[in-house]
C-alpha positions in Angstrom: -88.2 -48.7 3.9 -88.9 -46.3 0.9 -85.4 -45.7 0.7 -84.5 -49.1 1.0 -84.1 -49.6 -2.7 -82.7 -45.8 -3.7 -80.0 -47.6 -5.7 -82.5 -49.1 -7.9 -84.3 -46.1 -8.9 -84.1 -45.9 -13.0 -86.8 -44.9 -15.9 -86.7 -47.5 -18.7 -89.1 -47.2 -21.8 -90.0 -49.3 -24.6 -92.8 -50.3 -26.6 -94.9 -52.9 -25.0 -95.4 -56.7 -26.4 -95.9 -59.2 -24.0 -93.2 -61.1 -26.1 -90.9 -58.6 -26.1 -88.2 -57.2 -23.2 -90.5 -54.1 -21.6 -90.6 -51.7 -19.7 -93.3 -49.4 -20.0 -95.9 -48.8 -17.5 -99.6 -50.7 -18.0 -102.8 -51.1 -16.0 -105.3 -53.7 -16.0 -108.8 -52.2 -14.2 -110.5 -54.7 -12.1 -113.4 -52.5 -12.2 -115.2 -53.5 -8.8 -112.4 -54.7 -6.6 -114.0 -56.2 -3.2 -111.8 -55.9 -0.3 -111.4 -58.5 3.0 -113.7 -56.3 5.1 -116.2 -55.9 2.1 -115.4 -52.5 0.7 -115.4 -51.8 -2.4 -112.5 -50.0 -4.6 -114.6 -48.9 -8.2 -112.5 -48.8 -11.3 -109.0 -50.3 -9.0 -106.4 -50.6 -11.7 -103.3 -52.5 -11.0 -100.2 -51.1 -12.4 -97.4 -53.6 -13.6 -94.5 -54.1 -16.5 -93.0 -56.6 -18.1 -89.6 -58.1 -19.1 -88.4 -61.0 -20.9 -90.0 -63.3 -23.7 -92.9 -65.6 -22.9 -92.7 -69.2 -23.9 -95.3 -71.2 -25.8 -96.9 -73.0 -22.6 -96.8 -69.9 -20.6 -94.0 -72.0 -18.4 -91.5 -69.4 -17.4 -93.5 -66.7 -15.6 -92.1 -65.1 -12.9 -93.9 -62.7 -10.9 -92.2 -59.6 -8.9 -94.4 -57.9 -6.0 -93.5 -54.5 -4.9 -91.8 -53.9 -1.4 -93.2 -51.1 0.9 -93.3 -47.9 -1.5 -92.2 -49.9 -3.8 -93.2 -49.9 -7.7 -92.5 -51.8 -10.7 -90.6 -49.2 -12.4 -88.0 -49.6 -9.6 -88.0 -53.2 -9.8 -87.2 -53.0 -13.5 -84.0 -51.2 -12.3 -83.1 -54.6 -10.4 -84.2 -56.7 -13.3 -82.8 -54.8 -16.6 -79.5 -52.9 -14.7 -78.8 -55.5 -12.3 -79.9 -58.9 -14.1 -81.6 -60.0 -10.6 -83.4 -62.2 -12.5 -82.7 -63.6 -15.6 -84.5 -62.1 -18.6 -83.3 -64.9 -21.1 -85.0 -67.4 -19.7 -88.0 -65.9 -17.8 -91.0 -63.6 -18.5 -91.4 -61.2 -15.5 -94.3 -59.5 -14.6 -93.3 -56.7 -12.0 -96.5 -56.0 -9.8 -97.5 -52.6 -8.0 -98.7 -53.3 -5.0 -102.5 -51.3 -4.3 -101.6 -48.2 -2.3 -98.3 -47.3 -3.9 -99.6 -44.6 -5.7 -99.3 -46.2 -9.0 -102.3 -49.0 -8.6 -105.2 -47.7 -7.4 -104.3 -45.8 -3.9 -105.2 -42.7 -1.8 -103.4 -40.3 -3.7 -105.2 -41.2 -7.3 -108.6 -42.5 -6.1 -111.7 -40.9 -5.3 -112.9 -43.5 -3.3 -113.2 -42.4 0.9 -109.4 -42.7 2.3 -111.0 -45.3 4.9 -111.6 -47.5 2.2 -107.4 -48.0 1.6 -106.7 -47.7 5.3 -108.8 -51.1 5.6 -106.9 -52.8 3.2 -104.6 -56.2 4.1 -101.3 -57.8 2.6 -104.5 -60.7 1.5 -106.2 -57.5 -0.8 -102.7 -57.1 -2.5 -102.3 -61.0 -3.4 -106.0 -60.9 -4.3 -106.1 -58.4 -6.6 -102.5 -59.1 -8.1 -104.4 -62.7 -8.7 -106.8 -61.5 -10.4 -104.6 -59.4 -12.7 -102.9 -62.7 -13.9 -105.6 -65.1 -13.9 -107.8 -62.1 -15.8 -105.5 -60.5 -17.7 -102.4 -62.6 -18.3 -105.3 -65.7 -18.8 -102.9 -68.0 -16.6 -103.6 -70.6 -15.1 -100.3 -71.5 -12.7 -97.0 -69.4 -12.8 -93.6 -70.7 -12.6 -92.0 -68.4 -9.8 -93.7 -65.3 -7.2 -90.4 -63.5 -5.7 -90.6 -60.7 -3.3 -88.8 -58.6 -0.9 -90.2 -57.3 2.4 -93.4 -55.9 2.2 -93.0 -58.5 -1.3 -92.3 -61.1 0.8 -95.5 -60.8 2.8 -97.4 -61.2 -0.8 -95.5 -64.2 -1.9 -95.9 -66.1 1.0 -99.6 -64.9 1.4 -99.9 -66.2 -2.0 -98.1 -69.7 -0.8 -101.4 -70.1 1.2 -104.3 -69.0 -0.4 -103.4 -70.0 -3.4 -101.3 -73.0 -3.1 -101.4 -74.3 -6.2 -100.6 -71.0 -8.2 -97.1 -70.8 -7.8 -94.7 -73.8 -8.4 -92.0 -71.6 -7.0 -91.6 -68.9 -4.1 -88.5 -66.5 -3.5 -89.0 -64.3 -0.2 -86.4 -62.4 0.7 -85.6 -60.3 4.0 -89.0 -61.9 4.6 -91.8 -62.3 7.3 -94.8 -64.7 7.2 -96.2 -62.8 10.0 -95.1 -59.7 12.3 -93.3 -60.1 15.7 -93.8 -57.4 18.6 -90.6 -55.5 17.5 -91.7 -55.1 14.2 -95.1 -53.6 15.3 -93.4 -51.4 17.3 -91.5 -49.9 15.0 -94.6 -49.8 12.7 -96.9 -48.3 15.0 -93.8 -45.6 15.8 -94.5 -44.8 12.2 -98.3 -44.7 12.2 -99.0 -42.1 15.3 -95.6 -40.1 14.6 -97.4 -39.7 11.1 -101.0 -39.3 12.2 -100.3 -37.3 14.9 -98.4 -34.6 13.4 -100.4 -34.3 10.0 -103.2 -33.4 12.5 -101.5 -31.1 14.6 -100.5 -29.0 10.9 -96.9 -29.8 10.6 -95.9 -29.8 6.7 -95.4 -33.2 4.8 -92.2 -32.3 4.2 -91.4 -32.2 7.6 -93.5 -34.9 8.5 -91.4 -37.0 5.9 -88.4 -35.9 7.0 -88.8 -37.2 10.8 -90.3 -40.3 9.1 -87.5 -41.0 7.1 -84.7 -40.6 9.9 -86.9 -43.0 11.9 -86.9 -45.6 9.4 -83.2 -45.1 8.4 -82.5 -46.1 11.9 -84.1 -49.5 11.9 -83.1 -50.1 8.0 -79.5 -50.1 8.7 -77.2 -51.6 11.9 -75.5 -48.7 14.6 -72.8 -50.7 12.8 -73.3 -49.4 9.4 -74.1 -46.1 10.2 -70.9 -45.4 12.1 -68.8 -47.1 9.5 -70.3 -45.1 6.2 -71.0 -41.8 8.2 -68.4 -40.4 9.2 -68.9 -37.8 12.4 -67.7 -34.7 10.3 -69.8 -35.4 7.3 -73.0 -36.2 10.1 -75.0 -32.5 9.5 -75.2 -32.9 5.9 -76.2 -36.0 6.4 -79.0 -34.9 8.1 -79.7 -32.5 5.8 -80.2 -34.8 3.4 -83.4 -36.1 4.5 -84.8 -32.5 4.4 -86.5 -32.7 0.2 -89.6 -32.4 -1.3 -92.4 -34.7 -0.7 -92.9 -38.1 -2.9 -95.3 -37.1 -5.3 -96.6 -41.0 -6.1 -95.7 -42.1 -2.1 -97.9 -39.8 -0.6 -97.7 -39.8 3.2 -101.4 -41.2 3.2 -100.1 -44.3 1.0 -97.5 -44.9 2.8 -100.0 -44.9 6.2 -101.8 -47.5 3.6 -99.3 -50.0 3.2 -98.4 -49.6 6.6 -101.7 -50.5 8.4 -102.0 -53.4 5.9 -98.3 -54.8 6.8 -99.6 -54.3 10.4 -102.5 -56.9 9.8 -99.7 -59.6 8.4 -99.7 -62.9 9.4 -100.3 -65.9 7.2 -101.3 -67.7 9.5 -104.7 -65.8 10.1 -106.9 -68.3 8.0 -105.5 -71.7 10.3 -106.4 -70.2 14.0 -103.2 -68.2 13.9 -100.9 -71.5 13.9 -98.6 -71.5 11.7 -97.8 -75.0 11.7 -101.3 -75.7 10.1 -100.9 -72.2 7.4 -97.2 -74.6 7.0 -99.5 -77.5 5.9 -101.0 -75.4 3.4 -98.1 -74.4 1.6 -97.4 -76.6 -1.9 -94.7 -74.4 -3.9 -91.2 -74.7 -3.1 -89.5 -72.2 -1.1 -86.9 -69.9 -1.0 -86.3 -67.9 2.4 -84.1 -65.0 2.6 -83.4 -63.5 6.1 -80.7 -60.6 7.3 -79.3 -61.6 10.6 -78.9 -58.2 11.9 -82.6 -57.1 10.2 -84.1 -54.5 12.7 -87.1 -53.8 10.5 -88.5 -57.1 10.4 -87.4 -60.0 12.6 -85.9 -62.6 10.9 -87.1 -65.7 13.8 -90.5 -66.3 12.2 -89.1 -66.9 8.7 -86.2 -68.8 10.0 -89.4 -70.9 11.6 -91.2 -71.1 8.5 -88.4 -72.1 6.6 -88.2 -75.5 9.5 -91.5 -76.1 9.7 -92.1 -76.3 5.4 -88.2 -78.0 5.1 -87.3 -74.9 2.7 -84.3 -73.4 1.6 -82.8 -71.1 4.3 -79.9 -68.2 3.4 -79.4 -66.0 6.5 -76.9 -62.8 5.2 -74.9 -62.0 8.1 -73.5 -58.8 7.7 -73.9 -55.2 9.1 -76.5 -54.3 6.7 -79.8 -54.9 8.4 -82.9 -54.9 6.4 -80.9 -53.7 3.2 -78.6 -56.7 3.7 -79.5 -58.2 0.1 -77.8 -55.0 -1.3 -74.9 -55.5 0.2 -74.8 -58.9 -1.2 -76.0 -58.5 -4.8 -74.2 -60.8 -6.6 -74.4 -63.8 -4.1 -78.1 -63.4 -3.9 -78.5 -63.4 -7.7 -76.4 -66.1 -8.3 -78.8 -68.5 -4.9 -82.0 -67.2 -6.9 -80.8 -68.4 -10.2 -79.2 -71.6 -8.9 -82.6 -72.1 -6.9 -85.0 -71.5 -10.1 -82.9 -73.7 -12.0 -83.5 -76.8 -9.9 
């Protein structure tokens, strides 16, 4: 899924004012973060950037967590580029998720690698919480929105802290994991663990990893429509580069095992009618009908069980199905906020 938003990729800088449209990279250091299994992360920063003007009551806040390798400097590609979400009217606070390598992770900590390995979808909402209610001083936001691994957050956040968000936006989303997205997950976690400890290179490890994932991200369909058989070994060359620097294998194993853990449901005696219950904000589900990454039938249940919005994207796009329908998703999140 780290290539899931490739499009997006963009640097943006400008000077940073909370009531100003931004850009630039911050951190706010929680200094003694406490993870769900009691672990400690000293000094965890959480890395985020902002857009948009804030209003005098603090109204319009929207919040933006990170997908799987995700970070907020690629979200501010969807936001400034794309105008996913409206600027003029809301403040946006892109979050990076802990373990992307920008927020406090394996590859810029000194604290044991265990300690990140232990960490949940729960830790993420927790600690972007904290960020807000600590340093932003709010009290409730206006709108969370999230895509995959963002969904998980936002919908996390719908149930521990249900009166937080008036709004939630979760897009190819999951409240919790079904067996065929474990399996491709745990593909993932011993094709990675296994040959980082046998000595094969991380740039061959990341190679494999990334064909892998590129199978479940897009449909047989796609595939065979936008590579053509002539063009299919440079194709496959193409996933031979150099490492991600920031997405180091070891955070991507990170957000991994946390996705792994994901199910909202957790706190209720795994029902999800009860976690339903629980649920105050309004929401927004987003589902790809052909999504091979993460089913889309426990959404799709949510979604019944909470009488939420529903738009299922049917199209050959898989997982990356909101892509492929830019505009038309813009224009449901925008008619949805504005209701």
């Amino acid at each position: 899924m780290r290539k899931t938003f490739l499009l997006f990729i963009i640097i943006l800088f400008t000077n940073f004012n909370f009531n100003n449209a931004q850009s630039v990279q911050e951190f706010y250091n929680i200094k003694n973060f406490q993870t769900e299994e009691g672990l400690s992360i000293k000094d965890c920063k959480i890395g985020y950037r902002t857009f948009g003007k804030l209003n005098n009551d603090s109204s319009n806040v929207v919040i933006y967590c990170s997908w799987f390798g995700g970070n907020s400097e690629a979200i501010g590609t969807l936001i400034n580029k794309y105008n996913f979400i409206d600027t003029n009217k809301y403040f946006i606070i892109a979050i990076d998720a802990l373990g992307n390598g920008v927020s406090s992770s394996i590859s810029n900590s000194d604290q044991p690698d265990s300690v990140f390995y232990s960490l949940s979808i729960s830790d993420m909402v927790n600690a972007n919480y904290r960020l807000l209610t600590e340093h932003f001083k709010l009290k409730k936001i206006y709108a969370a929105v999230g895509g995959s691994m963002g969904s998980m957050q936002v919908l996390q956040m719908a149930v521990t802290y249900p009166d937080f968000s008036k709004n939630i936006i979760a897009y190819v989303a999951t409240p919790r994991l079904t067996s065929s997205d474990l399996l491709w997950m745990a593909t993932q976690e011993n094709l990675i663990e296994s040959t980082l400890n046998s000595g094969m290179s991380e740039r061959e490890v990341r190679r494999l990893s990334e064909i892998i994932s590129v199978n479940f991200a897009r449909t047989p369909d796609y595939v065979t429509k936008n590579v053509k058989t002539p063009e299919f070994g440079d194709y496959i060359k193409s996933f031979d580069k150099e490492p991600n620097k920031v997405f180091t294998l070891q955070n991507y194993l990170t957000q991994l095992k946390a996705m792994m853990k994901h199910d909202i449901s957790r706190s209720t005696k795994n029902l999800m009618e009860e976690a339903a219950k629980k649920i105050k904000a309004k929401l927004f589900i987003i589902v790809s009908k052909s999504d091979l990454l993460l089913n889309p039938s426990e959404a799709i249940n949510l979604a019944n069980l909470t009488s939420s919005r529903l738009l299922i994207l049917d199209n050959n796009c898989g997982h990356l199905a909101v892509s492929c329908e830019l505009e038309r998703v813009k224009g449901e999140i925008a008619n949805f906020l504005q209701e």
